[in-house]
C-alpha positions in Angstrom: 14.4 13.8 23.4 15.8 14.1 19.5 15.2 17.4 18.6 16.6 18.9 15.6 16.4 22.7 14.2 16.4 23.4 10.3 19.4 26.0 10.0 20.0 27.7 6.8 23.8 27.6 5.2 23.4 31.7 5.4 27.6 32.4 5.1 26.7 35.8 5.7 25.0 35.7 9.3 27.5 33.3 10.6 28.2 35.0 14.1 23.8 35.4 14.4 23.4 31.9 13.7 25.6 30.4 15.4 24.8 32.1 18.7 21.1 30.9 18.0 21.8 27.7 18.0 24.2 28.1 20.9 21.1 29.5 22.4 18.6 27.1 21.3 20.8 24.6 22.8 21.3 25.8 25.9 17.6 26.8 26.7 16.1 23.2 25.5 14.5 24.4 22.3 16.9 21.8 20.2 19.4 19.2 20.8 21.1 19.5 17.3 21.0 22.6 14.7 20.3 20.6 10.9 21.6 22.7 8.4 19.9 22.4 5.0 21.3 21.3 1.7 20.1 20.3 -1.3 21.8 17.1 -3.5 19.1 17.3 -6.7 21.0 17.3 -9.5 21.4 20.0 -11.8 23.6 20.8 -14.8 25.5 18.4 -17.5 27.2 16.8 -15.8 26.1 17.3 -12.4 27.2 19.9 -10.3 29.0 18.7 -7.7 26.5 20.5 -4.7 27.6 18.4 -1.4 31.2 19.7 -2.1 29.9 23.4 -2.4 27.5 23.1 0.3 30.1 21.4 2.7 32.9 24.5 2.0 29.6 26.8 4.0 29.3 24.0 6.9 32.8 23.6 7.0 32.6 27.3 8.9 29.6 26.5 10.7 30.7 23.2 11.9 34.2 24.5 13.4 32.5 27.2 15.4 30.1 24.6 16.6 32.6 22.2 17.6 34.5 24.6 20.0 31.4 25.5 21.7 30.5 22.0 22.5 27.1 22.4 19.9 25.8 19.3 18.4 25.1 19.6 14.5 23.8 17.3 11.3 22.4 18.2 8.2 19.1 17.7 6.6 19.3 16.7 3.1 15.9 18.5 1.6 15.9 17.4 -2.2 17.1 13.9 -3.2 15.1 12.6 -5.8 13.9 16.3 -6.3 10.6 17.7 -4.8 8.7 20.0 -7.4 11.0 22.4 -8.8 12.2 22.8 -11.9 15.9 22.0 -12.4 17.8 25.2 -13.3 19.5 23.5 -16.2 19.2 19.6 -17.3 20.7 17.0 -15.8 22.1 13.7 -17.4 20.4 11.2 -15.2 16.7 9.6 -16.0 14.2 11.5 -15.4 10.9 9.9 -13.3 8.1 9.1 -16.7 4.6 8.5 -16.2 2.9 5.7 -15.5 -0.5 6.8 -17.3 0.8 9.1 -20.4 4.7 7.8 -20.7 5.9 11.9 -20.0 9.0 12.8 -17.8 8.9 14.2 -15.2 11.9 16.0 -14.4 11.3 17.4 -10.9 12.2 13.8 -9.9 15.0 11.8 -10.9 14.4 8.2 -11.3 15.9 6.0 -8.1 16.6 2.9 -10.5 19.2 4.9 -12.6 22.5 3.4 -11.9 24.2 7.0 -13.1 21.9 8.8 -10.6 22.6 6.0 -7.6 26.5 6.5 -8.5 26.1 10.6 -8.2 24.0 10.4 -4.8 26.4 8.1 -3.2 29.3 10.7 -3.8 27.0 13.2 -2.7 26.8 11.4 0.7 30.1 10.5 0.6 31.4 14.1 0.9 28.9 15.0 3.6 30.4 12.1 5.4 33.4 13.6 5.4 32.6 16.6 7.5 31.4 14.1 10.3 27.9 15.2 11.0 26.2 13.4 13.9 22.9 13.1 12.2 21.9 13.0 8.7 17.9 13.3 7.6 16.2 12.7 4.1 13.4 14.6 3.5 9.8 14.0 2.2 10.8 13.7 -1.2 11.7 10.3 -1.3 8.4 8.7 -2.9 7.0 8.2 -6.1 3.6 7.2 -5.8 2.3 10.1 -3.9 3.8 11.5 -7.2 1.7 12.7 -10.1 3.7 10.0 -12.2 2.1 6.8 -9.9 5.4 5.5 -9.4 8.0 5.2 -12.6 7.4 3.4 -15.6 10.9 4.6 -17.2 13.3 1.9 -18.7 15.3 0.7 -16.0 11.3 -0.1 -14.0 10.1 -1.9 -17.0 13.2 -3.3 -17.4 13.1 -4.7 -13.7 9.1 -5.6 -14.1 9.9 -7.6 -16.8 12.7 -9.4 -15.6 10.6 -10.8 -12.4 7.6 -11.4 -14.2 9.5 -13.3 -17.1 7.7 -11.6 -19.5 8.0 -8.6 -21.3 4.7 -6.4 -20.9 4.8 -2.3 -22.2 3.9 0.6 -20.3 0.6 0.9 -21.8 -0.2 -2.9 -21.1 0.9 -2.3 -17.2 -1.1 0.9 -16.8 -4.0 -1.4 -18.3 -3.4 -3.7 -15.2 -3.5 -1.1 -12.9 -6.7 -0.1 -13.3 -8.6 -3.6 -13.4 -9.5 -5.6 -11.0 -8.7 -10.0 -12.9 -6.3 -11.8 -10.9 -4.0 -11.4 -13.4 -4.5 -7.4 -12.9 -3.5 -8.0 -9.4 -0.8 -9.6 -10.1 1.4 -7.0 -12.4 -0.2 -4.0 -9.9 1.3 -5.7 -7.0 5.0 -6.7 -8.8 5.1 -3.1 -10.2 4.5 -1.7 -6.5 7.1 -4.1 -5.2 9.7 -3.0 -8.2 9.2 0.4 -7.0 9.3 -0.1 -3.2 12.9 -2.3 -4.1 14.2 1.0 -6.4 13.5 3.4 -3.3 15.0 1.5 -0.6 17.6 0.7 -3.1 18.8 4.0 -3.9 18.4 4.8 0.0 20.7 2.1 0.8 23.2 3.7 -1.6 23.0 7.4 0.1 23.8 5.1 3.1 26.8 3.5 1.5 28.2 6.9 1.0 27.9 7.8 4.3 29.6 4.1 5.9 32.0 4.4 3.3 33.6 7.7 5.2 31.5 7.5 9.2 29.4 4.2 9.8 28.2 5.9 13.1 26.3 8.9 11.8 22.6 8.3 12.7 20.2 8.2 9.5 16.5 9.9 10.0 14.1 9.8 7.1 10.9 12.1 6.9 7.8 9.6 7.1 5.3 10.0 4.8 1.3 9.2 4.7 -0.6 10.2 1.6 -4.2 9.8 3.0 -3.9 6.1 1.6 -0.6 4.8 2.2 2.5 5.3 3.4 5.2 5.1 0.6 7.3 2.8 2.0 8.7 4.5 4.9 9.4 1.7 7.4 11.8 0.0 4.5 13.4 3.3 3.8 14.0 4.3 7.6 15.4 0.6 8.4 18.3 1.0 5.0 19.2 4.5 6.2 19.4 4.2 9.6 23.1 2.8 9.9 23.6 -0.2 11.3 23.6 -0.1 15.3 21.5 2.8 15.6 18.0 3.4 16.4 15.4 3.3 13.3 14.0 7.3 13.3 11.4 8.3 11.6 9.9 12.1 11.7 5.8 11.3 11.3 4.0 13.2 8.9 1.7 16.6 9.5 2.4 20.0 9.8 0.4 22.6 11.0 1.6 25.1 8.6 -0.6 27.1 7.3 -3.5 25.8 9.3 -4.8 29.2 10.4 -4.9 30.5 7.2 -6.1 27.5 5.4 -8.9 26.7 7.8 -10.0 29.0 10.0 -8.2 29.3 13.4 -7.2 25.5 14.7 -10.5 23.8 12.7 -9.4 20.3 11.7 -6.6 20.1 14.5 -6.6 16.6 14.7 -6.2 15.8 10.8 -2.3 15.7 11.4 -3.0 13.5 14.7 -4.6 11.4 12.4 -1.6 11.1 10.0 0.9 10.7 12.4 -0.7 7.8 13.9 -1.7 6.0 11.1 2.2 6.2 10.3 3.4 5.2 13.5 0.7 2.2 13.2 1.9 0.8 9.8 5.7 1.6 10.7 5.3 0.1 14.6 7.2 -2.9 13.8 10.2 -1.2 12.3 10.5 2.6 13.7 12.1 2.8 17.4 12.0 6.8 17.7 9.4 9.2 16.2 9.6 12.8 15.4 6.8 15.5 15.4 6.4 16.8 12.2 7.1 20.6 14.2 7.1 22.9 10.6 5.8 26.5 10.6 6.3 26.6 6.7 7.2 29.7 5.9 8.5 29.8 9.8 6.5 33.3 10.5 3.4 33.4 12.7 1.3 34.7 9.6 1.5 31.0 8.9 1.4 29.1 12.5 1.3 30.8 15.3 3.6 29.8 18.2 0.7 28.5 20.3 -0.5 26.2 17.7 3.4 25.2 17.1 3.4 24.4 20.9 -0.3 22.7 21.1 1.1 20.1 18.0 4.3 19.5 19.3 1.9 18.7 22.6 -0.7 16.8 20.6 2.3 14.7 19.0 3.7 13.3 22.1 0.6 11.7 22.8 0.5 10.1 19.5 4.0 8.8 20.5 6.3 11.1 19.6 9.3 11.3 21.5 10.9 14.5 19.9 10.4 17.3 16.7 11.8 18.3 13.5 11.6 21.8 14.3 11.5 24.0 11.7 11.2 27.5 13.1 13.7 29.6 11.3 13.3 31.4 8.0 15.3 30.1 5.1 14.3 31.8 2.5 15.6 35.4 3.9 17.6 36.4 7.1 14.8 37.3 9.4 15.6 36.3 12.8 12.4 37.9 14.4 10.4 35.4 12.8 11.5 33.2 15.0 11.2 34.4 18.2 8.0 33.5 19.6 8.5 29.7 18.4 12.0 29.9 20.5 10.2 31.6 23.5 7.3 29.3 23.4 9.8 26.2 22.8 12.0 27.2 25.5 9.2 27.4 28.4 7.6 23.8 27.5 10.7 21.9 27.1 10.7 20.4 31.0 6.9 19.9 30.0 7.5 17.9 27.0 9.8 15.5 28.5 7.5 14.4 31.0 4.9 15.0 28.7 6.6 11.6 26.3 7.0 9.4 30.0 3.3 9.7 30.8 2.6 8.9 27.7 4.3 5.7 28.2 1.9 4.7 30.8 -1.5 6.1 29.1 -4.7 3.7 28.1 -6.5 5.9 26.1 -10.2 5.8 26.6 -13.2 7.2 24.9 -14.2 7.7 21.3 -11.6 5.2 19.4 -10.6 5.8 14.9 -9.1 2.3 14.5 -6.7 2.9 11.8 -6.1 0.9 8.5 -3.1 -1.0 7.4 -4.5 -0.8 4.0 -2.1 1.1 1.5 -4.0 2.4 -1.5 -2.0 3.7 -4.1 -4.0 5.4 -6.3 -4.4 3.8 -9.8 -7.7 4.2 -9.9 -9.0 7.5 -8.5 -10.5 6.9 -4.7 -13.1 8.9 -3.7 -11.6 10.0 -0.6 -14.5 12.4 0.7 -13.9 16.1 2.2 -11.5 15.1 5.0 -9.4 12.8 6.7 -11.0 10.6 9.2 -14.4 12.8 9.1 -15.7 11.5 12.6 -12.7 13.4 14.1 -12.0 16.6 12.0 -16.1 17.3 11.5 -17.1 16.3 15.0 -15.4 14.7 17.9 -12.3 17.0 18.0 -14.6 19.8 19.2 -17.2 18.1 21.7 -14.8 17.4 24.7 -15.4 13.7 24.4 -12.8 11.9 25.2 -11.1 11.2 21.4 -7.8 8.9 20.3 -6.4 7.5 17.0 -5.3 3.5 17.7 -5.9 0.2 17.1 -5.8 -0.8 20.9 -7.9 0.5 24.1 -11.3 1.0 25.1 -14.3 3.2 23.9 -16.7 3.5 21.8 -15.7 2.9 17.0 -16.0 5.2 14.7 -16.3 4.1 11.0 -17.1 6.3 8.5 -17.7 6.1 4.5 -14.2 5.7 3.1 -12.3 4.0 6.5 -15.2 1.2 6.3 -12.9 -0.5 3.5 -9.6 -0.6 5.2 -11.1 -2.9 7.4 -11.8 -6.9 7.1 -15.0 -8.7 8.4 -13.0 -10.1 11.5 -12.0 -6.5 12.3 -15.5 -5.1 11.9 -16.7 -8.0 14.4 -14.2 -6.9 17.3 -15.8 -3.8 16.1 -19.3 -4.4 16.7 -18.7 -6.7 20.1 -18.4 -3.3 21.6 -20.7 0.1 20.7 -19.4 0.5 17.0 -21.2 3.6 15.6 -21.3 3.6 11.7 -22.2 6.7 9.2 -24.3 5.8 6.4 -21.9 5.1 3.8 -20.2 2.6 6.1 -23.3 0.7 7.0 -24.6 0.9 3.1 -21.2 -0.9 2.6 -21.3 -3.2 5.5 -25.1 -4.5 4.4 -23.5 -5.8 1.2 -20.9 -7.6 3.0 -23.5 -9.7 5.0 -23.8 -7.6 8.6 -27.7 -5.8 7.6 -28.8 -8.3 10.5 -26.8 -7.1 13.3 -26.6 -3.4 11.8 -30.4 -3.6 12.3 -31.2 -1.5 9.5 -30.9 -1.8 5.6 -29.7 2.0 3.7 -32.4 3.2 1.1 -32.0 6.2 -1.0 -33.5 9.8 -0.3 -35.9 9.5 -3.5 -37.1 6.3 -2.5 -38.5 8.4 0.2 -39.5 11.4 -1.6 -41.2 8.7 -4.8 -43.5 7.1 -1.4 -44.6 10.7 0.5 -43.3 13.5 -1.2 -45.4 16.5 -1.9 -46.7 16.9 -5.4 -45.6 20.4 -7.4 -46.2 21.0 -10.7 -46.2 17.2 -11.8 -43.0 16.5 -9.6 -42.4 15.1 -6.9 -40.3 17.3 -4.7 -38.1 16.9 -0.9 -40.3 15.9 2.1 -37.6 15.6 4.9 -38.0 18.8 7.0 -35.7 18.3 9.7 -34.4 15.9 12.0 -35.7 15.9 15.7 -34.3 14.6 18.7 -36.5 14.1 21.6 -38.5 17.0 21.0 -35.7 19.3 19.5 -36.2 19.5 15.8 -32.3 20.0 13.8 -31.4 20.1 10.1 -31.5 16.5 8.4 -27.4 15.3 8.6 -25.7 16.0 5.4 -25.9 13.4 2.9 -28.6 11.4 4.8 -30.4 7.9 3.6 -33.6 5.8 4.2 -32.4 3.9 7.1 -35.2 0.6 6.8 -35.5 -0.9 10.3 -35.6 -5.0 10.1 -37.4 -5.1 13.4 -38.9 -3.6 16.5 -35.3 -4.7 18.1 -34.3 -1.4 16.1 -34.4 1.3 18.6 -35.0 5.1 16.9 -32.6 7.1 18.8 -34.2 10.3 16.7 -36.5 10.7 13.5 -35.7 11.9 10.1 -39.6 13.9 9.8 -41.5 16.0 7.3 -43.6 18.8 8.5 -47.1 20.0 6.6 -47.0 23.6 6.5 -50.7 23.8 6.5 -51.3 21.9 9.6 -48.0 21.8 11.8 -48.0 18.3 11.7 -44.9 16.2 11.8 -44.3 12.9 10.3 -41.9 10.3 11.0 -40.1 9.8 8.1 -37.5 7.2 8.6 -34.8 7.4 11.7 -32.1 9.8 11.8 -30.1 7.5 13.9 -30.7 4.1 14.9 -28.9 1.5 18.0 -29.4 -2.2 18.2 -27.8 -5.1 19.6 -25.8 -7.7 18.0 -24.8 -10.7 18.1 -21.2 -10.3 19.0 -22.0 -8.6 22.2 -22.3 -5.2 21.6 -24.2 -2.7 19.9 -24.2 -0.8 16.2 -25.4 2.8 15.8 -26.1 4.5 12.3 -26.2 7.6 11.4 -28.1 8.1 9.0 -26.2 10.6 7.3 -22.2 11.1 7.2 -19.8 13.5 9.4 -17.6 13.9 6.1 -19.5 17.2 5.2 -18.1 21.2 4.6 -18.2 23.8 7.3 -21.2 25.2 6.5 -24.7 26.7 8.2 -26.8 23.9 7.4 -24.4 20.9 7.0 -22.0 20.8 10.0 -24.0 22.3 12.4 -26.7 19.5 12.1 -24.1 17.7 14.3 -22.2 20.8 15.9 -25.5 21.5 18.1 -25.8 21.1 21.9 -28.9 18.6 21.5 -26.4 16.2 19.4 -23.8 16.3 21.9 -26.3 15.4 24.6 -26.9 12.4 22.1 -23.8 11.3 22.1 -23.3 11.4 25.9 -26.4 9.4 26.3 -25.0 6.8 23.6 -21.4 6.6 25.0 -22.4 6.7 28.7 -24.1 4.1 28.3 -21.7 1.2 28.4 -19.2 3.4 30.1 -17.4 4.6 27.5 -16.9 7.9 28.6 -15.6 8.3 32.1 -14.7 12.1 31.5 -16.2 14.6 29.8 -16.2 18.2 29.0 -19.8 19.0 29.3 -20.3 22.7 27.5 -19.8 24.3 24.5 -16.4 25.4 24.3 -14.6 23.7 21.3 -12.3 21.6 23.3 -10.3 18.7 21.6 -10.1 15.8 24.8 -7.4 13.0 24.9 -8.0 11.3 28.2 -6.9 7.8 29.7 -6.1 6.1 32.6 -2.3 5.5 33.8 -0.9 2.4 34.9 -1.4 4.4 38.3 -5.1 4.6 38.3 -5.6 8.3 37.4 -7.2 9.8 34.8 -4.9 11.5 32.5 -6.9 14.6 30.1 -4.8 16.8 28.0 -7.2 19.2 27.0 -7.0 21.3 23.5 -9.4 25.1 23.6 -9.6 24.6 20.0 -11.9 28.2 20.2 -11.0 31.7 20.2 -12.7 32.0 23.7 -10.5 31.8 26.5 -12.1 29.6 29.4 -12.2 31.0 32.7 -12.7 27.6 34.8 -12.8 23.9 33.4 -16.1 21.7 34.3 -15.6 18.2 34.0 -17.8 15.2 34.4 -15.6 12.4 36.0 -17.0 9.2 37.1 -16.5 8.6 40.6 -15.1 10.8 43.3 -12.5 12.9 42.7 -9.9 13.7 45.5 -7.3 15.7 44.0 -6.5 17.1 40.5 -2.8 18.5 39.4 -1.5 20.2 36.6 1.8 19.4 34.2 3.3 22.7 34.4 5.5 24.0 32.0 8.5 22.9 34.2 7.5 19.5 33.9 6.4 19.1 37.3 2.6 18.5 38.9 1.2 21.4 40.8 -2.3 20.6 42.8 -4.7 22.5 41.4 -8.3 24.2 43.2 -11.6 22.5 42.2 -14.5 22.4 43.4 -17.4 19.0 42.9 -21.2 19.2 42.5 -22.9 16.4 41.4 -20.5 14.0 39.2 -19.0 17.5 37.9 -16.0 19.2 39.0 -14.4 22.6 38.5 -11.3 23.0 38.1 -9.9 26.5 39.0 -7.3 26.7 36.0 -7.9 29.1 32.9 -7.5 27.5 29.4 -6.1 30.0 26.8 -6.7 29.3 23.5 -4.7 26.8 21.7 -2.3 26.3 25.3 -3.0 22.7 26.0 -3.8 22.0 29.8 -2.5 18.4 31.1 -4.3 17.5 34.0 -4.0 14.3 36.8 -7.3 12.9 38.7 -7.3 10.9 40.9 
């Protein structure tokens, strides 16, 4: 495994840091200390900061090299992240795409002035021979408030491919309409920009061959909710040539306890990291967790959520971390304790952890993920969350739940992801159980599939206009509930008419209104609806969508015991669910089979309640079950069956992942 620390160049706490990392080392936590400098550049002319920063590794880096410690640096600021240069620098500053203001934050990867300075910058660094080198997340523009760089040396380079000369009022025109022509200028202006990145990247690499053509290049990989800035190109021109293409995915858990509530939305980053690795698969050899405890204390991440990403990680295919466990801003080496301890007794665990991984099929509840890249000129309306069906629901039922493009199970589609996919995709789709939210199937009727959906989408007031109860004059909201079998729930948040075409529509459960007079309920419409299509498979629609706040009335018309039973009922079905956890624990699942025949489950207590015993529904008969202990080696573990069920004797702590063998 690549595993590589953030160290800070603290000249006063050499002796301390250098026996940490001696430590680390030693005890598995990291295979190479990164110390952290910073080449944005300030001052008229620019400061020369690699040849500063270098004197302070210059000490590191001896006492390193006698004790046989591998070391690299992490370049944090390139192009500049968001603060403010302490004086002004003489190099073009990024300029808006939509108002024509600089921004100075970043500096503009086109300048010839500012590829000359970051070329020396890398130079120097090369000259102290470190064995890895690693750009940060900076490098991008569009995830940028300026949408890219309309400055002179872009327009400059638009208008010499387009053989025209446009302004940066006409382009900005293009970007938000839709004419061929439109599409056109949009796409040569994202390609201009894509061209000055890897460009400038390619120079920052120069500076390195120039002096040490072996040093390994790393980039930071970066996924904006709607694309991914380019980071298969930039990872390939920084690399160096004969060495693996690296690439640390994107999501960290920083913060997450504080931002969210305890580990709510855990798979969010699982999300971004595979979508990442999906759209970079053809380039990328190695990936890195994106392992950062921002501001590296526990009252940010604690060090079992640290340990239950870096887990979660691997089985998106990471084969290693960018750890980032120390404090920077101030020496306070007790911060990072617990991440070291924690680090140090899964590090056997995580090796093994990546070779099973090798040999997993995932199985269960599948997000397909997009190759679409969106890039923002005109605003998307995103929704609450990435990949709703996941962070809202499925991460917490114990049903089985993976992020990829291949394997078996059941597809989720909801409101936004609907458009990232073509009409061939949505057929592979629906030639299994596709299950849809209602934006997704609203959508999907006006691109021809209402006939094997089963179901057109109406609107709420088309229902209230028909049956709604009369009050003062007004017509006024008749849905009462939603009721499954004969459990009545609150309607799903943001719920539709769903029209049946036919009695081939089955009602899975029934949107109803209730008179208060006489107790009586109504079938209003369905709630959710299955029917077979023509490609072999079935489509289910909700009629509401999963991309709702946590909140009483609104999450927990899905977070309900009655809906999980649902979904069991609808994923068991046509056996797409050959595990299970069947309670009420908030437990993340990521289950599969290996090219063995066992059923691999990692299982995630995403709660704050510890579980005492795991129950499991397997199909088939179980004959032994082992743990991955944290010395990377299987242990058999008690269970007892009854029924399909087993329990497992093994606590589950919260937020200490539990990987488990079945055979």
């Amino acid at each position: 495994m690549l595993n590589l620390s953030i160290m800070p160049l603290d000249i006063n706490h050499v002796d301390e840091i250098v026996s940490d990392i001696i430590e680390q080392q030693k005890t598995g936590v990291s295979t190479h200390a990164m110390f952290m400098m910073k080449f944005n550049p300030e001052g008229t002319p620019a400061v020369n900061k690699a040849e500063k920063q270098c004197k302070s590794y210059d000490v590191f880096r001896a006492r390193l090299d006698r004790a046989g410690a591998k070391h690299g640096v992490l370049v944090q600021a390139t192009l500049g992240h968001i603060t403010i240069p302490s004086s002004p620098y003489p190099f073009q500053p990024s300029i808006s795409l939509s108002t024509g203001e600089d921004r100075v934050v970043t500096c503009c990867p086109l300048d010839p002035n500012f590829r000359k300075y970051i070329k020396e910058q890398f130079r120097i660094l090369a000259s102290r021979h470190p064995s890895v080198v690693m750009l940060d997340d900076d490098l991008g523009l569009f995830y940028k408030p300026t949408k890219g760089c309309a400055c002179k040396y872009h327009m400059a380079e638009l208008n010499r491919r387009a053989k025209k000369a446009i302004t940066r009022e006409e382009l900005f025109k293009h970007t938000q309409g839709c004419t061929e022509e439109d599409k056109y200028y949009t796409n040569l202006y994202v390609e201009v920009v894509r061209d000055s990145l890897v460009g400038c990247v390619e120079a920052m690499r120069a500076g390195l061959d120039e002096v040490d053509p072996t040093i390994q290049g790393v980039v930071s990989g970066i996924y904006t909710s709607t694309f991914c800035e380019f980071s298969d190109y930039t990872a390939k021109a920084f690399a160096g040539k004969g060495n693996l293409t690296v690439i640390r995915l994107n999501g960290g858990p920083y913060s997450n306890s504080a931002a969210t509530g305890g580990a709510r939305n855990f798979t969010a980053n699982m999300f971004r990291a595979a979508i990442l690795r999906e759209n970079t698969k053809d380039t990328v050899k190695v990936y890195l967790a994106e392992t950062d405890t921002c501001p590296q204390n526990r009252y940010s991440t604690s060090a079992a959520l640290l340990h239950s990403h870096f887990t979660a990680s691997i089985l998106e295919g990471a084969t290693g971390a960018k750890h980032w466990i120390t404090r920077l801003a101030a020496f306070e080496p007790n911060s990072g304790k617990a991440y070291r301890k924690k680090l140090s007794k899964y590090a056997k665990f995580y090796e093994a952890l990546t070779e099973y991984y090798k040999q997993l099929s995932p199985f269960g509840c599948r997000i397909p993920l997009t190759h679409m890249q969106v890039y923002g000129f005109v605003p998307e309306d995103l929704g609450l969350k990435l990949s709703p069906w996941a962070t809202s629901f499925l991460e917490r039922l114990g049903l089985p739940l993976y992020f990829s493009n291949e394997g078996e199970g059941a597809v989720f589609i909801d409101d936004f992801s609907v458009n990232g996919f073509d009409n061939e995709e949505i057929k592979q789709f629906m030639s299994g159980t596709a299950i849809f939210s209602v934006g997704a199937a609203e959508k999907l009727c006006e691109r021809g599939f209402t006939e094997e959906l089963g179901v057109k989408v109406g609107s709420e007031s088309d229902v209230i206009d028909r049956v709604g109860v009369t009050l003062n004059s007004n017509k006024i909201k008749v849905a009462s509930g939603e009721r499954i079998g004969k459990v009545c729930l609150s309607t799903q948040y943001g719920k539709r008419e769903l029209i049946p075409l036919s009695d081939e529509t089955e009602w899975l459960s029934q949107v109803y209104c209730k008179d208060p007079q006489a107790e009586e309920i109504t079938p209003l419409y369905p709630g959710v609806t299955r029917k077979k299509n023509s490609y072999g498979g079935e489509c289910i629609v909700f009629s509401g969508t999963p991309d709702m706040p946590f909140k009483y009335f609104t999450a927990f018309s899905l977070l309900n015991e009655t809906r999980k039973k649902q979904m069991i009922d609808i994923l068991s079905k046509n056996g797409n669910l050959p595990i299970y956890y069947p309670e009420d624990a908030e437990v993340y699942l990521r289950a599969g089979r290996l090219t063995t025949g066992e059923i691999f489950a990692a299982v995630f207590n995403l709660s704050q309640d510890a579980l005492d015993e795991l129950p499991l529904v397997v199909d088939g008969n179980v004959s032994s079950v082992e743990r991955l202990n944290e010395n990377g080696k299987l242990v058999r573990c008690e269970f007892e069956s009854f029924n399909n069920m087993i329990y497992v004797k093994e606590s589950v702590a919260a937020m200490e992942p539990i990987v488990l063998i079945i055979k």
